[in-house]
N, C-alpha and C positions, 0 to 999 in steps of 0.2 A: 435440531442440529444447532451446534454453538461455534461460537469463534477457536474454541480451542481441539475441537473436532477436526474442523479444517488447519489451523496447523500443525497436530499431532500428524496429518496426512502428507503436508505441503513442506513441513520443515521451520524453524522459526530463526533464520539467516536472516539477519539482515543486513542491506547496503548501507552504511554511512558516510557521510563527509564532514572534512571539517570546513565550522563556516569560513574559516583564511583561505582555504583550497579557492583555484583559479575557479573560471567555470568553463577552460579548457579543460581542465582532472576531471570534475566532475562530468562534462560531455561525454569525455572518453569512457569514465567510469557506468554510465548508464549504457555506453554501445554496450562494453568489456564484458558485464554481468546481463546484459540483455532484460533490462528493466525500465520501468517508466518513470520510477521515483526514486531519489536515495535521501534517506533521514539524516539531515546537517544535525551532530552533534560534536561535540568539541572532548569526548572522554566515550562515547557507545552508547550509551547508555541514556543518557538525560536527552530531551529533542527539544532543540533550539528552533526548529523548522525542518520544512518540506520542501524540497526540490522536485521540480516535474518537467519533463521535456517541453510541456507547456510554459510554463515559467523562463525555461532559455529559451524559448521562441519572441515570448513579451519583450524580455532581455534585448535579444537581437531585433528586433522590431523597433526597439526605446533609443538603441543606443549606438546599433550599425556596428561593424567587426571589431573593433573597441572593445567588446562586451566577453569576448574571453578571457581578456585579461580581468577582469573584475571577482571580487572576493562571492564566492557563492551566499555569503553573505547579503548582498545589495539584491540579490533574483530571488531569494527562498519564501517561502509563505510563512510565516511566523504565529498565524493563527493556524494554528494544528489542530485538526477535529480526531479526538483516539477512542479504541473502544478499549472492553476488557475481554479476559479471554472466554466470559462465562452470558457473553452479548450474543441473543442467539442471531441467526443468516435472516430473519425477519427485519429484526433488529439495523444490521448493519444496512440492509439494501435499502431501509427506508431513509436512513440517513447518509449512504453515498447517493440519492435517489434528489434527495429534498436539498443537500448542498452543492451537489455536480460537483462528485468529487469523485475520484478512480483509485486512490491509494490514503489506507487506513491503518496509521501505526495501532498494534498494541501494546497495550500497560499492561503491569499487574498492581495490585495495590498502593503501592509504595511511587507509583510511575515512572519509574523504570522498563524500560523498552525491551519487550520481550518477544516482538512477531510486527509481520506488518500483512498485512491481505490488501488485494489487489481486487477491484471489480469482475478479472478473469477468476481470482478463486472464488469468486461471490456462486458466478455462475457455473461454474465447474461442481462446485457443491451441490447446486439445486439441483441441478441435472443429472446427478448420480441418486439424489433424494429422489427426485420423481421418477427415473428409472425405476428404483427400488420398490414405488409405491407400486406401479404397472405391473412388475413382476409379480407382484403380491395380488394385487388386485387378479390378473390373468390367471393365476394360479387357483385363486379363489374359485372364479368362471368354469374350471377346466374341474376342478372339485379335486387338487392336489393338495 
């Protein structure tokens, strides 16, 4: 199974902001969409950085209620770890695994932002794959 399996399944929406956006928008904007991350780009496309609930945490931790008013800019992660869409589920989990990271924009060649997976689609994947495999497997057993 590959990265573009999982968002042929999941959809390839993604949340953006821009990095001048407060990091009250962006708060709001991760309740609003029900997300963990949203992709700070200044056009959609290109990814300037990462935003994570973790991050306005650090934020608010750093700089005390102050910290809404600041450009999402000053909290976002700007080293961005991305995959491709043809990176299989082995792939990605060993590298959300090995950086402790929960949210993985995708590229496509040209990198341009074309998906993002989430640690939940990581696992959601795998466990439709090893359902699948049991099924098969038990089927086998049963001589169907």
């Amino acid at each position: 199974m590959n990265v573009q399996e999982i968002l042929s399944a999941k959809g390839s929406a993604v949340a953006t902001i821009d990095p001048g956006a407060s990091l009250a928008d962006a708060s709001a904007s991760l309740r609003d969409h029900g997300i963990g991350a949203l992709i700070v780009s200044a056009n959609g496309s290109t990814i300037g950085g990462i935003l994570s609930e973790r991050d306005v945490v650090r934020a608010l931790a750093a700089h005390g209620g102050s910290t809404l008013g600041r450009a999402v800019s000053t909290a976002m992660s700007d080293d961005v770890v991305t995959c491709t869409p043809g990176d299989t589920v082995d792939q990605l989990m060993a590298m959300m695994t090995d950086r402790r990271i929960r949210h993985v924009p995708v590229t496509d060649e040209s990198g341009s932002l074309v998906g993002i997976i989430s640690i939940g689609d990581v696992v959601k994947a795998r466990l439709g794959q090893l359902e699948h495999e049991n099924d098969q497997l038990y089927g086998y057993i049963q001589g169907r």
